[in-house]
C-alpha positions, -999 to +999 in steps of 0.1 A: -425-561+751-401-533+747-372-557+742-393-573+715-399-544+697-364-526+695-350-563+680-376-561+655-371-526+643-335-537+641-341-572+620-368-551+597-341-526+593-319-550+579-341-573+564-367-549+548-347-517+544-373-496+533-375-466+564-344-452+541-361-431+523-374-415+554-340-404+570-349-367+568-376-376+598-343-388+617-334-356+633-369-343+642-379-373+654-349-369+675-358-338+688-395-345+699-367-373+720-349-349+728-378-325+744-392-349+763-358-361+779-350-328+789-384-322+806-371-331+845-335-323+837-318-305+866-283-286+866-262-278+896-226-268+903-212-302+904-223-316+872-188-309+857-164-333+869-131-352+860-147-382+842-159-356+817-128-345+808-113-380+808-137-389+785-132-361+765-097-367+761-101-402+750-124-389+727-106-367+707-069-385+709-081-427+700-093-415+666-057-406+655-037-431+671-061-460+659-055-444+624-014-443+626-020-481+643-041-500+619-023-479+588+008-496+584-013-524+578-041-508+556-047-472+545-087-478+534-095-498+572-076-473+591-097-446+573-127-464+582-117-467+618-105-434+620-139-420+609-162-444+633-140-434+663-137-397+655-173-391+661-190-374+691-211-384+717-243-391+699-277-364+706-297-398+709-277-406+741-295-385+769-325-401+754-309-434+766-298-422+796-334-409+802-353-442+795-330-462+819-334-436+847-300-426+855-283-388+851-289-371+820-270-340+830-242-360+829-248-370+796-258-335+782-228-323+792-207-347+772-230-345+743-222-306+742-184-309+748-176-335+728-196-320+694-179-281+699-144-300+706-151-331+675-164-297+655-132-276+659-104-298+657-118-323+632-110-297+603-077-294+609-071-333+615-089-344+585-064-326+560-034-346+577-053-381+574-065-380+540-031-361+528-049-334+506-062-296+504-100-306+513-111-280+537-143-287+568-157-255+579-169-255+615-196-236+612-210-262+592-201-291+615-211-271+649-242-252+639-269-281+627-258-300+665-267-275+678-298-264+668-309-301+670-304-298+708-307-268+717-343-261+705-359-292+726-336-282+754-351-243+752-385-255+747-390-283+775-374-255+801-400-228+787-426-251+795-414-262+828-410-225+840-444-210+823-472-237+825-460-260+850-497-277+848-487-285+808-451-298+819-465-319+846-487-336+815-456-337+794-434-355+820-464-383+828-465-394+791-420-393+790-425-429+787-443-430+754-413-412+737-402-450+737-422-455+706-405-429+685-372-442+694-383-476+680-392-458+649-361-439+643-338-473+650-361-487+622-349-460+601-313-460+611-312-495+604-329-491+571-303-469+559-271-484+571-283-520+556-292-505+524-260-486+520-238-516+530-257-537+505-250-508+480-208-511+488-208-554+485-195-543+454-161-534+469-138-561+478-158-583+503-123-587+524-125-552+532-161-552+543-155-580+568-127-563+582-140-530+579-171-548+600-147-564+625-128-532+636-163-515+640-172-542+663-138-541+684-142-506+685-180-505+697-173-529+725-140-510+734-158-473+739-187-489+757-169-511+782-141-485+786-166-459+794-186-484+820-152-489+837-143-444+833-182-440+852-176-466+879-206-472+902-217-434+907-218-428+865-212-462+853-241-462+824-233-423+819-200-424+808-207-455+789-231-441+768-215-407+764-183-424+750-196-458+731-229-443+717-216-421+690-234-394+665-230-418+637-250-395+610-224-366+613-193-384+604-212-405+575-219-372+566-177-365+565-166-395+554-189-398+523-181-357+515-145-357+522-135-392+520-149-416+503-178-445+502-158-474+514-144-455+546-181-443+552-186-482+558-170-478+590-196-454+611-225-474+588-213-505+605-211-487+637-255-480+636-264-517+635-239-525+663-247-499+688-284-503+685-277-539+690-265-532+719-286-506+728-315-529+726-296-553+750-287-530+772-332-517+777-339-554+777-314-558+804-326-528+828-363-533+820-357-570+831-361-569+867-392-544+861-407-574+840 
């Protein structure tokens, strides 16, 4: 049933793109997510480890090198590429993580490393890729993913800690955050299928391959990051490093870049909650 409805949020989304106008509900729909994934989340002294920082790395170094790669063929594609890959581990991914049952500490921790280091450095990469004087504060990169998470991550501990009773409540219906998942993908979907049908005015060649890379890419981060967790984090790391906060770098490329790039992280919505979809069908299979 689940299965059925995550595949139709994603087919309505592309064939009736209306949820678009309702994008603003996307991040506060995210954090009631959010709150309820953080309910039972538990921290320790080993939660940091090397995979992190593995991750991490290929995180912030693929971006640049798939630019300098795929730009001695074409400058507008590798701009594309270098914009879907430059983004951070998405907020959405603990919410994942949660759903399937596995370690969302593990995830949180990405999800907070990856935004301060995409955050800092991203201003001072930009410049170099696009060649001009355009300037990204970080305070205006940083501060709205953080607030995102950190309010449903404050609130679901302040409940844990002062009405345990309430919490215990809270954590019995977790499940039903399903729902509101379902809805956002609807709206993410919405928006990315209206706004590639908006750019079929550029060359078509260009979309396609535009479409292509995104696709190469998806698959690369996911199964590289299956193969990073091995058996302990396996569905961890592959979340942290192929589920990416899409929204922000839509956000760049269509204020510092320009439309056609912003096709590349567009692109990158319908395939990840493709796969997404496949991956809740495949672990609520055995369940079923």
């Amino acid at each position: 049933m689940k299965t059925i409805l995550l595949l139709s949020a994603i087919t309505l989304g592309i064939l009736f793109p209306y949820g678009e106008q309702y994008t603003f509900l996307i991040r506060y729909l995210l954090m009631v997510l959010l709150f309820f994934s953080f309910l039972d989340i538990r921290f320790d002294r080993g939660i940091l480890t090397k995979k992190h920082f593995v991750i991490l790395l290929i995180m912030i170094t693929s971006p640049v090198i798939i630019y300098y790669l795929i730009n001695t063929f074409d400058h507008t594609l590798a701009q594309a590429a270098f914009i879907a890959s430059a983004a951070p581990t998405a907020i959405a991914a603990p919410v994942i993580i949660s759903l399937k049952r596995k370690k969302v500490e593990f995830t949180m921790i990405l999800l907070i490393l990856s935004n301060a280091s995409v955050a800092i450095l991203l201003p001072f990469i930009l410049p170099t890729i696009l060649g001009n004087g355009k300037n990204i504060s970080v305070i205006q990169v940083l501060v709205p993913v953080l607030i995102t998470f950190s309010i449903p991550l404050l609130a679901s501990q302040i409940f844990k800690y002062t009405v345990p009773k309430v919490w215990r409540v809270l954590v019995g219906w977790k499940d039903s955050s399903f729902y509101i998942l379902v809805a956002n993908i609807y709206i993410a979907t919405s928006d990315a299928s209206s706004y590639i049908r908006s750019e079929l005015s550029s060359s078509i060649g260009i979309v396609f391959l535009i479409g292509l890379t995104t696709a190469i890419l998806c698959v690369v981060y996911f199964g590289l990051g299956w193969l990073i967790g091995g058996k302990e984090y396996a569905h961890e790391a592959s979340q942290s490093l192929g589920q990416r906060n899409n929204a922000f770098t839509i956000w760049i490329a269509l204020t510092f870049m320009n439309p056609v790039a912003a096709l590349g992280p567009v692109f990158y919505v319908l395939f990840q909650n493709g796969y997404i979809s496949w991956e809740l069908y495949k672990h609520g299979k055995p369940k079923e």
